[in-house]
Every structure is written in structure tokens, then in C-alpha cells.
N, C-alpha and C positions, 0 to 999 in steps of 0.2 A: 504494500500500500504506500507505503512512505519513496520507496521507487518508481510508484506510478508519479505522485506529485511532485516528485523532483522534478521528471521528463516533462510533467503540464508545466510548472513553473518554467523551464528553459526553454520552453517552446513558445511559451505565450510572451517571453522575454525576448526572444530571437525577433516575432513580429513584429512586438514592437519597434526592436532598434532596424528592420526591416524599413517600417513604418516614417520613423524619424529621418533617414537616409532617402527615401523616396521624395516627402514632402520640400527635401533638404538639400534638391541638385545644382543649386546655384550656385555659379562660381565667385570666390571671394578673393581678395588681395591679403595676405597674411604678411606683415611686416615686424623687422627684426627692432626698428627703431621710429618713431612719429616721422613723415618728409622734411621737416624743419632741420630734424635732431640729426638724418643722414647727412646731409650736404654739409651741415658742422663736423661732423667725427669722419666721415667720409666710409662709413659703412652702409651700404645699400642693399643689404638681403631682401628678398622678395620672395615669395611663394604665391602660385595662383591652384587656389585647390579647392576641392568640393564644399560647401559647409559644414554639409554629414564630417564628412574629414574632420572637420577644426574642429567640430563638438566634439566628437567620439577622442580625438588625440588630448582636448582638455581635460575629458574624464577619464580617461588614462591616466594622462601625466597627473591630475589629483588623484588618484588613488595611487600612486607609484609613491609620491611626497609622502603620502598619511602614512602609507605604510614602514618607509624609511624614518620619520619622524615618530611615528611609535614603536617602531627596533629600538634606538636608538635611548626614547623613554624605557624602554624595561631593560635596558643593559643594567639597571642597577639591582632590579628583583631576579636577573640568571643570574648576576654572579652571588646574589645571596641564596640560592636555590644551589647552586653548587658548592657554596660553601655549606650548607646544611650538610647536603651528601655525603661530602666526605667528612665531616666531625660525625652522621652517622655510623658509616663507614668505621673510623674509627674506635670508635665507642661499640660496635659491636666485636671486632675483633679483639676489642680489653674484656668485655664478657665473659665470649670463648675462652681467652686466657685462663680466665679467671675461672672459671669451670673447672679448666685441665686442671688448675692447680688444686682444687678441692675436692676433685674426685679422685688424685692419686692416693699413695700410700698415709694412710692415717699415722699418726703420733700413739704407739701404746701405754703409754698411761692414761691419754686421753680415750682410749678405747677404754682400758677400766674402769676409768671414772663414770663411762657414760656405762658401762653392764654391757658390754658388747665383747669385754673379754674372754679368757677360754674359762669353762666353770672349772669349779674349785674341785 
């Protein structure tokens, strides 16, 4: 069921953006810098492309930014998510240690004191 409404959802998302690119075939002038600002700095980039294009490449490039820009916000919760780890990590293997060391060879006085000695 939940893989039927995936397929509806990206199908009915496809027509849309279908939809927007059809309504959207007009050609546009895409510039690197205002005509003023070229002829000062003497940079003249130019692009002549669909609209669909410039729409679809802005909501690209913002979700490329958001997503670089919240990596970048949670770099401080991985690296304390990997420091948990391995202080886990470590702390389990002081455990284990600590097992082996208590399950070895008892101390026999302490065996008698506790009645676990040989009887009398």
C-alpha cells in the first residue's frame, strides 16, 4: 500500500512539473550581472534558456544550498554522536574486562568465609 502511494505521489509530481515546463516555454535572458554593472566590471555572461529551465535550476540550486547548509549545521551533533560511540565503545570493553576479572580464580579464604569451601 505505502508503495502504491509513493508511485501516485511521483506521478502526480512528474505532471505537475510536466505541467509547469509546458505552460513555461518562453525564452528568457539569464544574466551573470544587471547591463549597467557589465560594461563596468566588463563581465558579460549571458544565457538564453527556457523559463521551465531557470525555475527548475533555482529549485535545484535551493535545495543543493539547504542541504549543504544543514550538513554543515549538524557537523557539531556527528561529531558528538561519534564521540558517544566510542566512550561507548569503550566502557563496554572495561565491563568485559571486568567480568574476566571476576569470574577467574577466587581468593580461598574468601571462598571460606563465604561456605563455599570444601566441608569439614
Amino acid at each position: 500500500m505505502i508503495r502504491f502511494l509513493r508511485y501516485l505521489f511521483l506521478a502526480v509530481l512528474g505532471l505537475c512539473l510536466v505541467a509547469v515546463a509546458s505552460a513555461n516555454r518562453q525564452i528568457v535572458t539569464l544574466r551573470l550581472l544587471p547591463e549597467e554593472l557589465d560594461s563596468f566590471v566588463g563581465i558579460g555572461w549571458s544565457a538564453e534558456v527556457p523559463l521551465f529551465i531557470a525555475i527548475f535550476a533555482g529549485v535545484v540550486g535551493g535545495l543543493a544550498i539547504g542541504f549543504v547548509w544543514e550538513w554543515l549545521r549538524e557537523a557539531k551533533h556527528r561529531a558528538a554522536a561519534s564521540q558517544h560511540k566510542r566512550e561507548a565503545s569503550r566502557l563496554e570493553r572495561e565491563v568485559d574486562r571486568l567480568k574476566a576479572e571476576k569470574s577467574g580464580p577466587e581468593d580461598e579464604v574468601l571462598a571460606l568465609l563465604e561456605g563455599k569451601g570444601a566441608a569439614r
